[in-house]
VEXDREN-2710 file (C-alpha; in Angstrom, 1 decimal):
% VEXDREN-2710
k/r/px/py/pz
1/UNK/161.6/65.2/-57.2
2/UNK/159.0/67.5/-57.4
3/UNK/161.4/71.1/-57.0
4/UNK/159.2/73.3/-59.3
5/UNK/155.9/72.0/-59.3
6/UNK/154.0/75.7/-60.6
7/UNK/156.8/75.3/-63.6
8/UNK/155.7/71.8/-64.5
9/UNK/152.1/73.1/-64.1
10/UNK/153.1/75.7/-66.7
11/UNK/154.8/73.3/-69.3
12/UNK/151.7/70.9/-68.9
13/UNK/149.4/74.2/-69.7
14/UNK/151.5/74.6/-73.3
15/UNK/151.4/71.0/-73.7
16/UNK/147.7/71.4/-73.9
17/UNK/147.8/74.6/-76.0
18/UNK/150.2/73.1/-78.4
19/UNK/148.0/69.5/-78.7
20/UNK/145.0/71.8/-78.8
21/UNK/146.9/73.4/-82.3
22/UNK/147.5/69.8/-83.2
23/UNK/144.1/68.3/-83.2
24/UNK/142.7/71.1/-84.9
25/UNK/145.3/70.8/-87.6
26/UNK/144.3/66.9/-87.7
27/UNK/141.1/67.9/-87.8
28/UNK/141.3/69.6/-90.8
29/UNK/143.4/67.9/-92.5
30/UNK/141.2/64.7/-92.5
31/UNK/138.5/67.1/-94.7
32/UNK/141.3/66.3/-97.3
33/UNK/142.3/63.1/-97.0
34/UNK/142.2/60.0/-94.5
35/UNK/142.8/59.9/-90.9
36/UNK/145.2/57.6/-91.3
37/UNK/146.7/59.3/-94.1
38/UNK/147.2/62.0/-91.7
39/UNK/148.8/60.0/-88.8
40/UNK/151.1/58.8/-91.2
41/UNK/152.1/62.6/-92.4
42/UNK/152.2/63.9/-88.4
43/UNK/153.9/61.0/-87.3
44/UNK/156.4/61.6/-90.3
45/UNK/157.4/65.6/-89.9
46/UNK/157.3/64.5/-86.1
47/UNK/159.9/62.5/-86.7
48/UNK/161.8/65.0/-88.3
49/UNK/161.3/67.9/-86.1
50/UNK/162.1/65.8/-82.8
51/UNK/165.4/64.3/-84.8
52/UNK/166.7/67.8/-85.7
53/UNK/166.2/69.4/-82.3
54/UNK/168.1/65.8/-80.7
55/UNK/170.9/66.7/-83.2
56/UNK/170.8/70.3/-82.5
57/UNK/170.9/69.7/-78.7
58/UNK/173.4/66.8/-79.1
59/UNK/171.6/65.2/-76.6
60/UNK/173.2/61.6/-75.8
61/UNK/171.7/58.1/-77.3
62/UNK/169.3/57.0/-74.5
63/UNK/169.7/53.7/-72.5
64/UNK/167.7/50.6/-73.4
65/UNK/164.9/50.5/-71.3
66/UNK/164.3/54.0/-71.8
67/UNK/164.2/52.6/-76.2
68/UNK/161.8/50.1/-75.2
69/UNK/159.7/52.7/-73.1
70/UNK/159.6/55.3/-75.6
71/UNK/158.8/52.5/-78.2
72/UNK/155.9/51.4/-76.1
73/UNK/154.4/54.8/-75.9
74/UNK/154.3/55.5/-79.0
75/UNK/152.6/52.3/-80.1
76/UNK/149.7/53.4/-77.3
77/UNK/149.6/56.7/-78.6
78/UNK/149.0/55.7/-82.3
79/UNK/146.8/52.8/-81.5
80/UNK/144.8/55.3/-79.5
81/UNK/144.6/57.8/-82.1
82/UNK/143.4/54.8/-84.7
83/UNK/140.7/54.1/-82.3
84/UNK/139.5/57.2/-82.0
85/UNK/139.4/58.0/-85.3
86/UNK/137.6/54.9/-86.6
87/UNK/135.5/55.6/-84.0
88/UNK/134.6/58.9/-85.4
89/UNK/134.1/57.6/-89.1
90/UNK/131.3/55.1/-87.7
91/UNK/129.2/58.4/-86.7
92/UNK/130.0/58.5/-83.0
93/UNK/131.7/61.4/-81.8
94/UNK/129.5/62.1/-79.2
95/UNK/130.1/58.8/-77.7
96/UNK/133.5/58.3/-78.9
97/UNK/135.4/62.1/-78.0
98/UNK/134.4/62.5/-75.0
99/UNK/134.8/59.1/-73.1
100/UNK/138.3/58.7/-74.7
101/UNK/139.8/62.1/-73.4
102/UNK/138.4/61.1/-69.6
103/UNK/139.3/57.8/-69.3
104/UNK/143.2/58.9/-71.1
105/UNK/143.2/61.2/-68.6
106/UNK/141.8/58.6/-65.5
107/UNK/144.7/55.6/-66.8
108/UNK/147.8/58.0/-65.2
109/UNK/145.9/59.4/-62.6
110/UNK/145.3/56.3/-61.0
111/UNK/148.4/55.3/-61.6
112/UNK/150.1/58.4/-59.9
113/UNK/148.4/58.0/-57.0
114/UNK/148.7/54.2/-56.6
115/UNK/153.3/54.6/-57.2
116/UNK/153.6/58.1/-55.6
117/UNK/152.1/59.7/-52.4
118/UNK/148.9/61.1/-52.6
119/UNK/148.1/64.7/-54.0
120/UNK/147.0/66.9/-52.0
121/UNK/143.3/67.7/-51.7
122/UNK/143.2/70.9/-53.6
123/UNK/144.7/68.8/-56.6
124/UNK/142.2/65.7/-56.0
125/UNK/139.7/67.9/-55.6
126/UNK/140.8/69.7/-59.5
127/UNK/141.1/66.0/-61.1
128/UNK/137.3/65.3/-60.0
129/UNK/136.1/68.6/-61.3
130/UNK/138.5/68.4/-64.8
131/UNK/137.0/64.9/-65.6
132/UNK/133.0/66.3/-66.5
133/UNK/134.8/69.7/-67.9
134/UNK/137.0/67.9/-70.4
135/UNK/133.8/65.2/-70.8
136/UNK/131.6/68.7/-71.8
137/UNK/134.0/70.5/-73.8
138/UNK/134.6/66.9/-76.3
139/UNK/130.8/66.5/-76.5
140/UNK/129.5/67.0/-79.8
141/UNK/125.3/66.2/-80.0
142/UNK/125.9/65.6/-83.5
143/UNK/127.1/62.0/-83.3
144/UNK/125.1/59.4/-84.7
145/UNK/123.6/56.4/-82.1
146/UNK/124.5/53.9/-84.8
147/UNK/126.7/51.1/-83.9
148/UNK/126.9/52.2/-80.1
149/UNK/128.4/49.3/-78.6
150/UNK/131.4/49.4/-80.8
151/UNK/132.1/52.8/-80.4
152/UNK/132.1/52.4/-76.4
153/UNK/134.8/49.8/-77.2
154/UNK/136.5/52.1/-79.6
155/UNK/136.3/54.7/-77.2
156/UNK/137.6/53.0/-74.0
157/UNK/140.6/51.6/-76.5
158/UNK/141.2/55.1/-77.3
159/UNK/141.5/56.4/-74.2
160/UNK/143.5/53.4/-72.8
161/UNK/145.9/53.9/-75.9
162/UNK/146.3/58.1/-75.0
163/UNK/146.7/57.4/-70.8
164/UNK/149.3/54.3/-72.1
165/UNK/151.2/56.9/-73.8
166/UNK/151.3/59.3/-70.7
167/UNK/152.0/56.2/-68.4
168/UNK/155.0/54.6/-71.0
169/UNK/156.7/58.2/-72.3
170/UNK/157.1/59.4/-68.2
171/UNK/159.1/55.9/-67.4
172/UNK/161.8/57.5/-69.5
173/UNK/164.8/58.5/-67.2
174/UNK/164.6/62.3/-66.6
175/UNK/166.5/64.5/-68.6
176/UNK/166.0/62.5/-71.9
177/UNK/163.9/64.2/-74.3
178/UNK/164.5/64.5/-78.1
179/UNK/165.8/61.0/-78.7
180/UNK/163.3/59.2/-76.5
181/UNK/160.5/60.8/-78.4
182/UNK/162.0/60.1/-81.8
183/UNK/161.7/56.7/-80.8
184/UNK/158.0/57.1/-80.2
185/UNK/157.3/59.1/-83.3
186/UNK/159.3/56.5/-85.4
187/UNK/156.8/53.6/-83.5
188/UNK/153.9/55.5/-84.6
189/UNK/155.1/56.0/-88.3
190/UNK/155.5/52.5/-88.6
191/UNK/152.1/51.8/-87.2
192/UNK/150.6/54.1/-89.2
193/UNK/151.9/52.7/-92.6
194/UNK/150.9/49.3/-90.9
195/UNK/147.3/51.1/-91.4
196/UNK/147.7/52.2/-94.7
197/UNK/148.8/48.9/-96.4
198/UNK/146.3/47.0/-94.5
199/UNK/143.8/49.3/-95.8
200/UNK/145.8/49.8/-99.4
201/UNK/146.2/53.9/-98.5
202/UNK/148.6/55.6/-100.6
203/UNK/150.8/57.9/-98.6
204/UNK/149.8/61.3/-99.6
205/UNK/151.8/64.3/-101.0
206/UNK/153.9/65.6/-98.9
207/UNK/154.1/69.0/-100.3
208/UNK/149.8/68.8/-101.1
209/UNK/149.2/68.6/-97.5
210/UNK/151.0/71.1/-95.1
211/UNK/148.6/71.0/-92.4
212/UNK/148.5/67.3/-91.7
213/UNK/152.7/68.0/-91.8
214/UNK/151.8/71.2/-89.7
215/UNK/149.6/69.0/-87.3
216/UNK/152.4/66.4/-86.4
217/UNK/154.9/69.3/-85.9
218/UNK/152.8/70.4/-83.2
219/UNK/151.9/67.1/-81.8
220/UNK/156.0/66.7/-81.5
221/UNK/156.1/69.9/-79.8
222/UNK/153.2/69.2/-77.0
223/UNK/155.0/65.8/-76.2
224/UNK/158.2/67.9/-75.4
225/UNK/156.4/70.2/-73.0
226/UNK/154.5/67.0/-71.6
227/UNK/158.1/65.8/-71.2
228/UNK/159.5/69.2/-69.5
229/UNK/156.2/69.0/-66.8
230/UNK/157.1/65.9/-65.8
231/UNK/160.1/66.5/-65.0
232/UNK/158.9/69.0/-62.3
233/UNK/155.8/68.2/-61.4
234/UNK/153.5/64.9/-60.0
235/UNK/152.7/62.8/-63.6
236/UNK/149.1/62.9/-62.5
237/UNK/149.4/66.5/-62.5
238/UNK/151.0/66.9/-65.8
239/UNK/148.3/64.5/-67.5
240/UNK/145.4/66.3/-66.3
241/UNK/146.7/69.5/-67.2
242/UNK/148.1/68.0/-70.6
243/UNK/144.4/66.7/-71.5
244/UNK/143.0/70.1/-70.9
245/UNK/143.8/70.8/-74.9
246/UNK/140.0/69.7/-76.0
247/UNK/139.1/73.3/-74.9
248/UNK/141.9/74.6/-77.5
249/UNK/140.4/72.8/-79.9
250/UNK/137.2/74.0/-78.9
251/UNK/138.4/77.8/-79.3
252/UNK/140.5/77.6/-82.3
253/UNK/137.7/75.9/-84.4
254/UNK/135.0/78.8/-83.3
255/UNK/137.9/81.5/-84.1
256/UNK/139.3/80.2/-87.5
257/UNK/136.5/78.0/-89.0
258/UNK/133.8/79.6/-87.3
259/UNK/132.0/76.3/-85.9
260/UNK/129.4/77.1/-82.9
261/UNK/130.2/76.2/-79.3
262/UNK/127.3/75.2/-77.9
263/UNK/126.5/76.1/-74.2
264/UNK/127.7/72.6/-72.5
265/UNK/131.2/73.2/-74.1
266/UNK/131.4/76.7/-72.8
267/UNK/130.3/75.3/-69.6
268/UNK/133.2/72.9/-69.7
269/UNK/135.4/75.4/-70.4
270/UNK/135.0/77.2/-67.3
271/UNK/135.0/74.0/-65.5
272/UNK/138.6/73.3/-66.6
273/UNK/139.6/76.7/-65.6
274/UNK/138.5/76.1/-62.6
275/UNK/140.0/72.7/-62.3
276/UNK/143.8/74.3/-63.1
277/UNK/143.1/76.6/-60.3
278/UNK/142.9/74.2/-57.8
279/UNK/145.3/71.8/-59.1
280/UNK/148.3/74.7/-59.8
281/UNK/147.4/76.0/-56.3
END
């Protein structure tokens, strides 16, 4: 029931600004150690923040389908995020980025409008024009061409995994949040030590590495506000606006580690803004 559709548009927005936080954090954390080192660390304090809060709020043990749904997403979400990082250690993040984020955000778009009614035109017309913007702002021209047919697979298995977790985490019956995400955060800790022994990783330091800890923190909190829009608003809405967070990356890498953003990225910028415009109104 879609009663406050502008709030759910709101939530979505901080989703994105909070994601945007986490990926940076990721980001720099992998100049440290692993990515999977670090998916194993986010997924961890994750864990921990979402499991305090559902103590906190004393919110009730969820039902099973709604275990097995939030178990399933965050299986997606991990796999996705091990694809795209691999991906991104073969030299092909102008290949890889980019075509994960559009086709994570295509998966529950299409899938919104095939189980509800359709948007309306203003907002069909804002998921067209946020598809190149989020394409512009994850392009990077400094990926390598090397091994180009396995980073399209990599990439379309990334973006698969990301639009699975969208799809999976919204089946949840509303009003759930903590617990269900605990469960998905729990899925992805497992699959990320799954990673590490496969590829004999030790798990890291917890107290040598605060900003891969930082990183999942924020990844918890973006998947609660993901959570709140959904609950107001269409879940192709909240998806698109949810993705928007490659622009955040975008910004917080020029302001704290001073990397360029090269015209096409501030041209997708403005093509997002755009894009919430017409889907918020």
């Amino acid at each position: 029931m879609d009663t406050y559709p502008v709030l759910g548009a709101l939530f979505a927005l901080v989703s994105a600004v909070i994601w945007g936080g986490a990926d940076f954090s990721g980001g720099i954390s992998t100049r440290r150690i692993t990515q999977f080192q670090t998916l194993a660390l986010s997924a961890f304090s994750g864990v921990l923040v979402l499991l305090s809060l559902a103590i906190l709020f004393r919110e009730p043990w969820p039902a099973w389908p709604d275990m097995l749904w939030s178990v399933a997403a965050g299986i997606a979400g991990a796999a996705g995020i091990a694809a795209l990082y691999y991906g991104l250690s073969l030299g092909q993040m102008a290949l890889v980025a980019p075509i994960a984020a559009v086709v994570g955000v295509v998966a529950p778009v299409v899938f919104g409008l095939l189980t509800r009614n359709l948007a309306t035109s203003g907002q069909i017309l804002g998921f067209l024009i946020a598809l190149p913007g989020i394409w512009l702002v994850s392009y990077s021209s400094s990926g390598a061409r090397n091994h180009a047919g396995e980073g399209l697979a990599l990439s379309l298995f990334a973006g698969l995994g990301f639009g699975g977790f969208f799809i999976l985490i919204a089946q949840v019956q509303r009003g759930a949040i903590f617990v269900p995400l605990v469960f998905a955060r729990v899925a992805m800790f497992c699959l990320a030590g799954l990673f590490l022994l496969l590829r004999r990783l030790p798990i890291p330091p917890l107290r040598d590495n605060p900003v891969a800890l930082l990183a999942g923190g924020l990844d918890a909190g973006g998947n609660i506000f993901y959570l709140f829009a959904i609950q107001f608003t269409r879940l192709d809405v909240a998806a698109v606006l949810s993705s928007l967070y490659p622009a955040v990356t975008v910004i917080l890498a020029s302001l704290l580690v001073k990397e360029r953003i090269t015209p096409w990225q501030w041209a997708g910028i403005a093509v997002c803004l755009i894009a919430v415009i017409l889907i918020v109104y």
